[in-house]
GURONU-289348 format. One record per residue (C-alpha): residue number from 1; residue in three letters; x negated, y, z. Coordinates in Angstrom, 3 decimals. Layout:
REM GURONU-289348
k:NUM	r:ALA	c1:X	c2:Y	c3:Z
...
REM end
This chain:
REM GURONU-289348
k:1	r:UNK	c1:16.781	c2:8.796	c3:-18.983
k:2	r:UNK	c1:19.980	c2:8.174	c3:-16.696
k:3	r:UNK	c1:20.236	c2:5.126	c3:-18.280
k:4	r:UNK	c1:17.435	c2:3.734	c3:-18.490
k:5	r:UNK	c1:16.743	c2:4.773	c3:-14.320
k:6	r:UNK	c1:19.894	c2:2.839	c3:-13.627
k:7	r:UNK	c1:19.015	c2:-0.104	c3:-16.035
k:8	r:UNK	c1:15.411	c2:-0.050	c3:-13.998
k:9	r:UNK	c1:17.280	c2:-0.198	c3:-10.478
k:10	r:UNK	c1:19.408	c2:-3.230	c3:-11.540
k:11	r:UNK	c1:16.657	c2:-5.019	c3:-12.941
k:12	r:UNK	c1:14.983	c2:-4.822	c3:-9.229
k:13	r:UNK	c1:17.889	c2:-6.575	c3:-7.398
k:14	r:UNK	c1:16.860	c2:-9.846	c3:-8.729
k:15	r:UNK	c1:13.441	c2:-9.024	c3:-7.825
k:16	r:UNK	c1:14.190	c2:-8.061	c3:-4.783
k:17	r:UNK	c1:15.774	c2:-11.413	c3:-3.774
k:18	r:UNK	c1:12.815	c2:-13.356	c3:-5.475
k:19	r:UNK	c1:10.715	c2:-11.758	c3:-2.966
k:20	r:UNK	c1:12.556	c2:-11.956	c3:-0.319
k:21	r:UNK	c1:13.612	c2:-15.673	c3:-0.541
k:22	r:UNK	c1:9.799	c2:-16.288	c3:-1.446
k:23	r:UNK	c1:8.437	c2:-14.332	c3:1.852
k:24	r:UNK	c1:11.457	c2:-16.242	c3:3.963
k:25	r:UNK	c1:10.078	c2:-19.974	c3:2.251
k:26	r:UNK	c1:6.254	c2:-19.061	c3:2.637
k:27	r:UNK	c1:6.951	c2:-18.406	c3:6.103
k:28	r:UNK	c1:8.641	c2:-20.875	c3:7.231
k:29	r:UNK	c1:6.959	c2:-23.614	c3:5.709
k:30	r:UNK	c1:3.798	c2:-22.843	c3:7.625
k:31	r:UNK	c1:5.934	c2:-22.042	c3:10.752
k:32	r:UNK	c1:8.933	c2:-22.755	c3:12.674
k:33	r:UNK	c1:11.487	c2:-21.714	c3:14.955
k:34	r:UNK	c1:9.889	c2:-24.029	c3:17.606
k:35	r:UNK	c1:6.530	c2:-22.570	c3:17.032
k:36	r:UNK	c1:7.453	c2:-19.162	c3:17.541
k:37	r:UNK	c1:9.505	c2:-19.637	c3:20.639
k:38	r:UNK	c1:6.201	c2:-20.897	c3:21.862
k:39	r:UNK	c1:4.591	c2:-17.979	c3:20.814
k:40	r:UNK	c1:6.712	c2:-15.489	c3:22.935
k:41	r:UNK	c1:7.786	c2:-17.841	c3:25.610
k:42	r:UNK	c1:4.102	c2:-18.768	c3:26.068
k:43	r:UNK	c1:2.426	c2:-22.025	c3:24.946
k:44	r:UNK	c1:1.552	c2:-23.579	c3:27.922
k:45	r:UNK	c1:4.649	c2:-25.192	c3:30.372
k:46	r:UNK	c1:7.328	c2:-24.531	c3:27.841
k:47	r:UNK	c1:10.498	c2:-26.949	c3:28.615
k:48	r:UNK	c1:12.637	c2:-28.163	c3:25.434
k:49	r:UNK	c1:15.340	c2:-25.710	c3:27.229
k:50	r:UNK	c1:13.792	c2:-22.906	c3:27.133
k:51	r:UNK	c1:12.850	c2:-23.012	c3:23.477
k:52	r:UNK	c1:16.215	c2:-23.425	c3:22.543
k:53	r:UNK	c1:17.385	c2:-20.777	c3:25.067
k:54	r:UNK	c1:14.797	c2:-18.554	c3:22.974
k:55	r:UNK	c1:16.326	c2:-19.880	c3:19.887
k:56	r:UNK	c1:19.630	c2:-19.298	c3:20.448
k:57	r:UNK	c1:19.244	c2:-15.271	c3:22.020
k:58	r:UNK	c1:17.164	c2:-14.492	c3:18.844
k:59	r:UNK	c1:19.144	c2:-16.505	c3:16.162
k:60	r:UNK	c1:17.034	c2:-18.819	c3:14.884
k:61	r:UNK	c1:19.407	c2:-22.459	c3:16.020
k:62	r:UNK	c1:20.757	c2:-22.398	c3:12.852
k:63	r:UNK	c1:19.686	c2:-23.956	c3:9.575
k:64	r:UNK	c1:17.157	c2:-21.923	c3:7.539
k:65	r:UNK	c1:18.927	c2:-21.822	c3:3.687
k:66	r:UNK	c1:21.604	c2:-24.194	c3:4.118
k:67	r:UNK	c1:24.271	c2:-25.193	c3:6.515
k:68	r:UNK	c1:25.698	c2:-29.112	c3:5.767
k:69	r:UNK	c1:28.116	c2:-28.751	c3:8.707
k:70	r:UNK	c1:30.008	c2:-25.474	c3:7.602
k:71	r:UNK	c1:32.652	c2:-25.189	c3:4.973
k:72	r:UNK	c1:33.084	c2:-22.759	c3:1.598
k:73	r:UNK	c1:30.917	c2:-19.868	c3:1.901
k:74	r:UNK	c1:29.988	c2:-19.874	c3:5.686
k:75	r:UNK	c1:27.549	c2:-22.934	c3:4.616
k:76	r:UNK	c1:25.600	c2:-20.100	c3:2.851
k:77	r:UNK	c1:26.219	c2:-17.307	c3:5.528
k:78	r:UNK	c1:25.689	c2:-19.025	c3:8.669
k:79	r:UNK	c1:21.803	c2:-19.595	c3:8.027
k:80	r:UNK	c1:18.790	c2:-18.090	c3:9.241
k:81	r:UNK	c1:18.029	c2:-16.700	c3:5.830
k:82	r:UNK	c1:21.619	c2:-14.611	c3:5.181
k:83	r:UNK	c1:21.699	c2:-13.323	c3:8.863
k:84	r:UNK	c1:18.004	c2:-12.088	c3:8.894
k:85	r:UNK	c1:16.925	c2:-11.017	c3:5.450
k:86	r:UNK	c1:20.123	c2:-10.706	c3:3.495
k:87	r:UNK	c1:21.160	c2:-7.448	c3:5.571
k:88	r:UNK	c1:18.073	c2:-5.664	c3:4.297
k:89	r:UNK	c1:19.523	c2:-4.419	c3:0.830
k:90	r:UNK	c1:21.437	c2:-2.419	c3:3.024
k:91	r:UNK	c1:18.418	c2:-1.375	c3:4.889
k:92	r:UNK	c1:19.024	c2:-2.912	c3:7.866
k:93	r:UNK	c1:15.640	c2:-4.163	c3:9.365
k:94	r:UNK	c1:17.596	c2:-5.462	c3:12.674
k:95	r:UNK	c1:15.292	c2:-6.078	c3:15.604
k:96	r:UNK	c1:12.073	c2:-7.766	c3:16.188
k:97	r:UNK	c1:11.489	c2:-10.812	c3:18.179
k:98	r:UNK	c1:10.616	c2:-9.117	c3:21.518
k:99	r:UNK	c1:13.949	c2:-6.639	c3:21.237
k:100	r:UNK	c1:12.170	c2:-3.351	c3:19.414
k:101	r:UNK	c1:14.034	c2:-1.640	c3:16.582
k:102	r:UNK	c1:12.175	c2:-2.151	c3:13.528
k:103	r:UNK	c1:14.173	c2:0.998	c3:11.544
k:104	r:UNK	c1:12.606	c2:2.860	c3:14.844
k:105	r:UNK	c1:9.521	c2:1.606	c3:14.561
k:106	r:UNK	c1:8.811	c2:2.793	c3:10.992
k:107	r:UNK	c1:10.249	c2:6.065	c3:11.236
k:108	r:UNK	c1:7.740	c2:6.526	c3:14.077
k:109	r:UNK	c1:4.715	c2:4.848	c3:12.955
k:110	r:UNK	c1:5.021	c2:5.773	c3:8.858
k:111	r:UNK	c1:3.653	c2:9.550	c3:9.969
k:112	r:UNK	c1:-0.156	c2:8.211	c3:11.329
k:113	r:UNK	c1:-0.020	c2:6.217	c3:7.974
k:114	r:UNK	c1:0.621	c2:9.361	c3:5.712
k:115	r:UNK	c1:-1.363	c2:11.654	c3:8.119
k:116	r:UNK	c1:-4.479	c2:9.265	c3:6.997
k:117	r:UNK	c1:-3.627	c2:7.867	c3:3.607
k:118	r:UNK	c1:-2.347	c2:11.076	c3:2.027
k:119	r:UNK	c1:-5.549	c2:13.009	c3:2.587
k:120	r:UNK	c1:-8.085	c2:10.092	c3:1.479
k:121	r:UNK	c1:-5.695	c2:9.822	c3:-1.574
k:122	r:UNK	c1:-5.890	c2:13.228	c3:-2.694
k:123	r:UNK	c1:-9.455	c2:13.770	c3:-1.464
k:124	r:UNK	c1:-10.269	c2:10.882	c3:-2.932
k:125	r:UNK	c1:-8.556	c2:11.312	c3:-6.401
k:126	r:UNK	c1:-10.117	c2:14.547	c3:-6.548
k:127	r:UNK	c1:-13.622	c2:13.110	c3:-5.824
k:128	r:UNK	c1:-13.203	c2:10.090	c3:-8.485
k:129	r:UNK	c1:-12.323	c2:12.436	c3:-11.510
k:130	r:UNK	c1:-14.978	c2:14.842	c3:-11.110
k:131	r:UNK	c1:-17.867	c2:12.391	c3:-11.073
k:132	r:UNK	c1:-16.370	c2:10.506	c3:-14.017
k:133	r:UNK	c1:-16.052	c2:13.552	c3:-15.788
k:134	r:UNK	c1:-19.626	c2:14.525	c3:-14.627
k:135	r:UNK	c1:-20.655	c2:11.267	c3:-16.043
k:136	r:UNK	c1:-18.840	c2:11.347	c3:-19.163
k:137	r:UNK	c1:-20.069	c2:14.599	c3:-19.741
k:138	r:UNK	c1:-23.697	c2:13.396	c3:-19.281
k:139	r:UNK	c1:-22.733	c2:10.090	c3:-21.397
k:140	r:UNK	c1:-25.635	c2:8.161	c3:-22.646
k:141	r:UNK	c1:-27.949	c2:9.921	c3:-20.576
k:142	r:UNK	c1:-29.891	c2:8.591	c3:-17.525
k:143	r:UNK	c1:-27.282	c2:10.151	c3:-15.254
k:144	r:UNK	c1:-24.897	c2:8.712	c3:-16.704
k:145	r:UNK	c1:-26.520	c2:5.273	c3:-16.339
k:146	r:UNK	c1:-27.640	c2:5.562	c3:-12.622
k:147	r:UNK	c1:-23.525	c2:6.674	c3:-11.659
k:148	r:UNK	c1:-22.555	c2:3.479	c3:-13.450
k:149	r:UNK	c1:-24.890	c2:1.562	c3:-11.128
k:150	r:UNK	c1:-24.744	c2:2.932	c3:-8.285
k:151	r:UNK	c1:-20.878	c2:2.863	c3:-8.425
k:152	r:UNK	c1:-21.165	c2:-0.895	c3:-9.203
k:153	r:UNK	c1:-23.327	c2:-1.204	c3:-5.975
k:154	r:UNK	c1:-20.475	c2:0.811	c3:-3.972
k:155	r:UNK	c1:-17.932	c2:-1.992	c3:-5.432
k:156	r:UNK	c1:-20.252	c2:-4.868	c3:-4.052
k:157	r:UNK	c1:-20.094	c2:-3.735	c3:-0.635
k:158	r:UNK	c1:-17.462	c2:-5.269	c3:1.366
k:159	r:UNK	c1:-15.065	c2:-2.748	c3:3.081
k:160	r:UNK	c1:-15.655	c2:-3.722	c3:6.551
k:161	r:UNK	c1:-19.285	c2:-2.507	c3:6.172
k:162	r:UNK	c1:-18.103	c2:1.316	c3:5.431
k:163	r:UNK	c1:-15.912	c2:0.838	c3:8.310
k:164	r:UNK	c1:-18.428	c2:-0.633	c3:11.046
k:165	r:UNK	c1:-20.815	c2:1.434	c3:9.515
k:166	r:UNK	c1:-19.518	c2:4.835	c3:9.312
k:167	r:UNK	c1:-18.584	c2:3.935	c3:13.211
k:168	r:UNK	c1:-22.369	c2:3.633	c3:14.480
k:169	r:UNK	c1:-23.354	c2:5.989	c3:12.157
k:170	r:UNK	c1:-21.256	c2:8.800	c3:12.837
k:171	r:UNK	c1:-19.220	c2:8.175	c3:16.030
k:172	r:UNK	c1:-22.050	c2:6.317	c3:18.271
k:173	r:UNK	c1:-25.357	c2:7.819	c3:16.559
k:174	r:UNK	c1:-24.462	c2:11.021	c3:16.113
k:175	r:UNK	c1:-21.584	c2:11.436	c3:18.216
k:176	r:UNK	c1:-19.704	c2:13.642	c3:15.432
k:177	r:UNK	c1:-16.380	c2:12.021	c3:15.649
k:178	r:UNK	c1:-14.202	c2:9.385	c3:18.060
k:179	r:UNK	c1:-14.833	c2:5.802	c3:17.040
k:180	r:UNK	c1:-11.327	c2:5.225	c3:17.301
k:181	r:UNK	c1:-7.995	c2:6.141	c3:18.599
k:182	r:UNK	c1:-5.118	c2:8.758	c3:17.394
k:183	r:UNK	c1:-3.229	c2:11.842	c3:18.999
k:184	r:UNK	c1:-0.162	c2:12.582	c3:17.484
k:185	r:UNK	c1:-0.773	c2:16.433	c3:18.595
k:186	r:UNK	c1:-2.029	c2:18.300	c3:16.007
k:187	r:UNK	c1:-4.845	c2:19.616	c3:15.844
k:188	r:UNK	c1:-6.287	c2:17.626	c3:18.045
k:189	r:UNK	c1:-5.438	c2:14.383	c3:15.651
k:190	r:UNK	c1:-7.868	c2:15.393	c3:12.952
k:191	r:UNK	c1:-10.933	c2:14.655	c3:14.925
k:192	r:UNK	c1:-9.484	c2:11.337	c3:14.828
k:193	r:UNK	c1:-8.534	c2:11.270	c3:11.259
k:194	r:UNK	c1:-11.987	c2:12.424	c3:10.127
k:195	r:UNK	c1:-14.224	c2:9.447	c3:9.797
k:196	r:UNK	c1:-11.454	c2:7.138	c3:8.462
k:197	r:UNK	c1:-10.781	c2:9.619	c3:5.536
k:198	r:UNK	c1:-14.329	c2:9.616	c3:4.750
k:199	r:UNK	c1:-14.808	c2:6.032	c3:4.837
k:200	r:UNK	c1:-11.715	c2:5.682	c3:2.927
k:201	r:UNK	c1:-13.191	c2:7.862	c3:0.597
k:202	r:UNK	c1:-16.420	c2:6.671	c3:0.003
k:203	r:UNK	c1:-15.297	c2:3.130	c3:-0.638
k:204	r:UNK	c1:-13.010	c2:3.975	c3:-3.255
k:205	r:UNK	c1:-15.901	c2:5.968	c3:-5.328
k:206	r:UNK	c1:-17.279	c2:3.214	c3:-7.159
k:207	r:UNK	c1:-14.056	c2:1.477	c3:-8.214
k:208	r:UNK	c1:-12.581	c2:4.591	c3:-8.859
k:209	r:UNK	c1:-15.410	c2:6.868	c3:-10.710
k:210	r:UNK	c1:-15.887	c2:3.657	c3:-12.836
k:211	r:UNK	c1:-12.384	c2:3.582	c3:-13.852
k:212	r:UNK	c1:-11.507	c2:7.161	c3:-14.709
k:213	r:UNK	c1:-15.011	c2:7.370	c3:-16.720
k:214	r:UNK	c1:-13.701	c2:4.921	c3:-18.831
k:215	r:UNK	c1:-10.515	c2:6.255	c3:-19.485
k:216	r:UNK	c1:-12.582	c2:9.434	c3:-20.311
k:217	r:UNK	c1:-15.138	c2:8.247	c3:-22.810
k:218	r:UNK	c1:-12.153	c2:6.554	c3:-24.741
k:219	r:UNK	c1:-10.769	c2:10.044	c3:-25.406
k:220	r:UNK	c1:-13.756	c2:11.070	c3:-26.194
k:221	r:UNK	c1:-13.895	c2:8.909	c3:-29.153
k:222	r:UNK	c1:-10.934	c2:9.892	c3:-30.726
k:223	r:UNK	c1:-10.350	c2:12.042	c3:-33.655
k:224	r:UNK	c1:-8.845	c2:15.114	c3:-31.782
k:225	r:UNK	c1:-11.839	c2:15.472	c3:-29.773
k:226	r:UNK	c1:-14.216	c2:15.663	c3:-33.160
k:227	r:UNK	c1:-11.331	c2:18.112	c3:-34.468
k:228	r:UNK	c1:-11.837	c2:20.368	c3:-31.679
k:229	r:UNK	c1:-15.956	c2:19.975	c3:-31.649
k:230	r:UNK	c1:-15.557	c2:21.374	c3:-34.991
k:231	r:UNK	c1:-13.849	c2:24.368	c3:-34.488
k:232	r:UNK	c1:-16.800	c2:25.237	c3:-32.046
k:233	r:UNK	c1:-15.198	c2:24.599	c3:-28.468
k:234	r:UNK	c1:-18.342	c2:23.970	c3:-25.804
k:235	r:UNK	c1:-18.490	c2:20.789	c3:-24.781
k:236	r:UNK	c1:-16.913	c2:21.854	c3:-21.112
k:237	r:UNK	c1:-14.090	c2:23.304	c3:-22.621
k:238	r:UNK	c1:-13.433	c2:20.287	c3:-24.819
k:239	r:UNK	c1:-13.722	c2:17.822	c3:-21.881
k:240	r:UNK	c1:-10.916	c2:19.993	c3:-19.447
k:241	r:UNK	c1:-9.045	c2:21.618	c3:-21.874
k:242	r:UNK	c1:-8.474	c2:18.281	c3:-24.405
k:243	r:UNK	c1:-9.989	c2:15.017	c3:-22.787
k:244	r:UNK	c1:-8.344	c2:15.900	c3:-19.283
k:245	r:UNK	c1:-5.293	c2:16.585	c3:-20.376
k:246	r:UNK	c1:-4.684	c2:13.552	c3:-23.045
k:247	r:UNK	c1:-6.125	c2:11.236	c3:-20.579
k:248	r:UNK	c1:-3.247	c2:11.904	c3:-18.023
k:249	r:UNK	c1:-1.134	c2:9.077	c3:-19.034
k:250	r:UNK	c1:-3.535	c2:6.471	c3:-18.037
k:251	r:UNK	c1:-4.494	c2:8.164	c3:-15.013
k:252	r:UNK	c1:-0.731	c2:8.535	c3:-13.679
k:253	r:UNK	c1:0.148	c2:4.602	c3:-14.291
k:254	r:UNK	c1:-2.547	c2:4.185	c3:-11.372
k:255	r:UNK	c1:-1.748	c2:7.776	c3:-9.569
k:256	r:UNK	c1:1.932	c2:7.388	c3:-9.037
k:257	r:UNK	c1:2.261	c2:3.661	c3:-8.355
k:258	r:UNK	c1:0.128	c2:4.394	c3:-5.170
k:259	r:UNK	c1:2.128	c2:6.902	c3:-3.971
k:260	r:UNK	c1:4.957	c2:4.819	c3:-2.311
k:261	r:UNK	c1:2.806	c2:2.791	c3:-0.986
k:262	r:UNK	c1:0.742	c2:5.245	c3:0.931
k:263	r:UNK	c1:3.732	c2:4.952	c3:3.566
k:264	r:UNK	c1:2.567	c2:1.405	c3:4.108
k:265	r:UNK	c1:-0.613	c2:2.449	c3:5.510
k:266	r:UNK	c1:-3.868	c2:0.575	c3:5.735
k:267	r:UNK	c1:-4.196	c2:-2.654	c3:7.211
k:268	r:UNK	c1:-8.429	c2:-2.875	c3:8.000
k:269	r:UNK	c1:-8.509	c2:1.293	c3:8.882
k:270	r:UNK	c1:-5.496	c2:1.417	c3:10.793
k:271	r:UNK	c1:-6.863	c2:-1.684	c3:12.721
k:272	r:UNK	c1:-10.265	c2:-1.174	c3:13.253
k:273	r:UNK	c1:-9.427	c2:2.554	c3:14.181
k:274	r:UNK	c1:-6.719	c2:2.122	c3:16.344
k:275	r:UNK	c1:-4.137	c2:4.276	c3:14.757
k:276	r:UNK	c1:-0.710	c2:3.551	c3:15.186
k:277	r:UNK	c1:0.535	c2:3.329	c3:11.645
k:278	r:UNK	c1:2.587	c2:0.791	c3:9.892
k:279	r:UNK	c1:-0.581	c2:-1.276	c3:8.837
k:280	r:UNK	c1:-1.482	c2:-2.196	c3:12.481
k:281	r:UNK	c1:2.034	c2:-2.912	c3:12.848
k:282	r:UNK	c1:2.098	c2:-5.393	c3:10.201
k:283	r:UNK	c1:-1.036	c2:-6.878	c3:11.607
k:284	r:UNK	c1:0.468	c2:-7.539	c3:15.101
k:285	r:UNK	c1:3.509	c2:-8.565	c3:13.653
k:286	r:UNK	c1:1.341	c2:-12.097	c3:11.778
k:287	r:UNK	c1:-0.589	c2:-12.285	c3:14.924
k:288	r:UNK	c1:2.298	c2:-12.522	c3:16.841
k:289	r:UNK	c1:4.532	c2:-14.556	c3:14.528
k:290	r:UNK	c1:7.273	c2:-11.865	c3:14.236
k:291	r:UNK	c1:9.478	c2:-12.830	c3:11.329
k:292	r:UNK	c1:11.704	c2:-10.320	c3:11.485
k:293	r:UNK	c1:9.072	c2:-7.534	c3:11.577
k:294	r:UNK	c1:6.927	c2:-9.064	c3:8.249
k:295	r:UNK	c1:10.122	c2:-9.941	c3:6.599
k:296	r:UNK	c1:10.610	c2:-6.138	c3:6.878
k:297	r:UNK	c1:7.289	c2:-5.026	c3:5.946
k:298	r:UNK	c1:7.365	c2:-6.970	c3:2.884
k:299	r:UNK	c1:10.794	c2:-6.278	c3:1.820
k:300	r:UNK	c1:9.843	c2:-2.447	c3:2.020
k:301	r:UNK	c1:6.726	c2:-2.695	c3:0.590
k:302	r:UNK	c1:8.184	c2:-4.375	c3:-2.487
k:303	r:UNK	c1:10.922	c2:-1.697	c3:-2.621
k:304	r:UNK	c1:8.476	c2:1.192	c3:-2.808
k:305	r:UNK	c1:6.468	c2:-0.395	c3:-5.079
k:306	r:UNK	c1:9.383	c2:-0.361	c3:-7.410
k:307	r:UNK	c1:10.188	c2:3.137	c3:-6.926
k:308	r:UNK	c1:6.400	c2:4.063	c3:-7.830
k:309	r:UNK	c1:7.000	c2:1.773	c3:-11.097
k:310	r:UNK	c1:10.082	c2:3.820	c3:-11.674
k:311	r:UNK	c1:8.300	c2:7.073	c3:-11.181
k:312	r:UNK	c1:5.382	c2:6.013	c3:-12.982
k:313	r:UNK	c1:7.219	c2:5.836	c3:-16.439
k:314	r:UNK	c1:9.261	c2:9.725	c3:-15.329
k:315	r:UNK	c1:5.853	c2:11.179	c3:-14.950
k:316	r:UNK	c1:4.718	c2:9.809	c3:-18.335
k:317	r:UNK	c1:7.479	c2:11.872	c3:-20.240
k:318	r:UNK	c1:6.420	c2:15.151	c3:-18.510
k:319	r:UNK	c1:2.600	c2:14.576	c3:-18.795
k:320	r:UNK	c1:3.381	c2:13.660	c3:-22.828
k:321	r:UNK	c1:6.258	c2:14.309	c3:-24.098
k:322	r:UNK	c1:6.040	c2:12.450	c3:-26.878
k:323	r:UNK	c1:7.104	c2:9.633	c3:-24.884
k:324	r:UNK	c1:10.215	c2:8.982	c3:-24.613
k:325	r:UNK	c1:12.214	c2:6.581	c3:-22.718
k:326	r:UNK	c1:14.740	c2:4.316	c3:-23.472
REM end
């Protein structure tokens, strides 16, 4: 398993650059330097001067990927792309555009993001299995049929509407919970974290119930499951005791992939509820034009992404360990 962790981890570097090169291209090619010293510097009376004072403090006067006037190696190095993305394999985010420490930043703003992803993750996981087991349990049956539509219904709806609607609903209607905002004093922060959760909850149902039942009524199928009918096991005991049990592999390849990436945060809740997490953050940083910031965001985003991949195929040998990897 050493091996193949190690092999895994080497595989990513080229990724890594691939998406990093791809982010630095994409973004430049609908931007440049001279755009974003307008940005900051304001748009209005900006002298040639002053952009290239902005320039030249923040390191963007040099040439993006290539530089014709340098010699050997330095025609590679001094660039835009080697000083501001290269130095992130070494996770060093640098600083953003307006002088803020990125590495800083994340430490401080990754907690709101857990504090509202990790409970409408778990919550929410828990939530998804039980009505697809409810509804593979009533397979066939008009139950059964009425889940399936109402969670295709719940995967129509558009996101913003559980978001603008769970705010009149329960914030200005019935005054339950804040609209918006954040503390980061517990216990006074769960009041805010509330209504997001449940949102967050409640638009994952359909998607989610859907996808789990299926997993479910596949095992079902199979020969074990007849085997153990046989014998005389009650349906219930066949469903958790066999069904739930085989059906763990396909459930982790979507479980444990997530889990990294619940540091990112979310970009609609954390904006539309004003918590300070790293999905606002990422959201200010396009408005604003901040390279250095989305460069980051992305670059870290892919990273964890690999590390749930990674993780993924671990948890697959200790939920069956018939699997074995290589």
């Amino acid at each position: 398993m050493l091996a193949y962790i190690i092999r895994r981890i080497l595989y990513a570097i080229p990724i890594l650059i691939g998406v990093n090169l791809l982010t630095f291209v994409l973004f430049f090619v609908v931007n440049t330097p001279e755009n974003m010293a307008r940005v900051n510097l304001g748009v209005k009376h900006v002298t040639p001067a002053a952009i290239e004072k902005w320039k030249t403090e923040h390191g963007y006067d040099k040439p993006l990927l290539y530089n014709k006037q340098a010699t050997g190696t330095a025609s590679l190095t001094d660039t835009i792309f080697y000083e501001k993305s290269v130095r992130l394999f070494v996770f060093d985010f640098g600083k953003a555009d307006d002088g803020r420490d990125i590495g800083y930043d994340i430490s401080q703003r990754m907690w709101p993001s857990l504090a509202i992803a990790l409970p409408m993750f778990l919550v929410g996981l828990l939530v998804n299995i039980t009505l697809s087991m409810l509804l593979a349990f009533f397979r066939g049956t008009y139950i059964d049929m009425s889940g399936v539509i109402l969670g295709v219904i719940l995967m129509s709806i558009s996101a913003l509407f559980y978001i603008i609607g769970g705010q009149y609903v329960m914030g200005k209607l019935w005054h339950l919970v804040p609209i918006s905002g954040y503390s980061a004093e517990w216990p006074a922060a769960i009041k805010f974290l509330i209504l997001p959760v449940v949102i967050g909850v409640i638009g994952g149902i359909g998607g989610g119930t859907r996808w789990y039942r299926t997993i479910f009524l596949e095992e079902i199928n199979k020969d074990y499951v007849r085997t153990a009918r046989a014998k005389g096991l009650s349906e219930l005991r066949v469903l958790f005791r066999h069904v739930l049990k085989n059906a763990m592999v396909p459930i982790l390849t979507g479980v444990v992939v997530v889990i990294p990436m619940l540091f990112m945060g979310s970009l609609l809740t954390e904006s539309f509820f004003g918590i300070p997490g790293l999905g606002s953050y990422t959201i200010d940083a396009i408005l604003s034009q901040d390279f250095s910031i989305v460069k980051a965001m992305v670059f870290l985003g892919s990273v964890l992404y690999i590390v749930g991949l990674i993780l993924t195929d671990i948890s697959y040998t200790l939920a069956d360990p018939r699997v074995r990897l290589q």
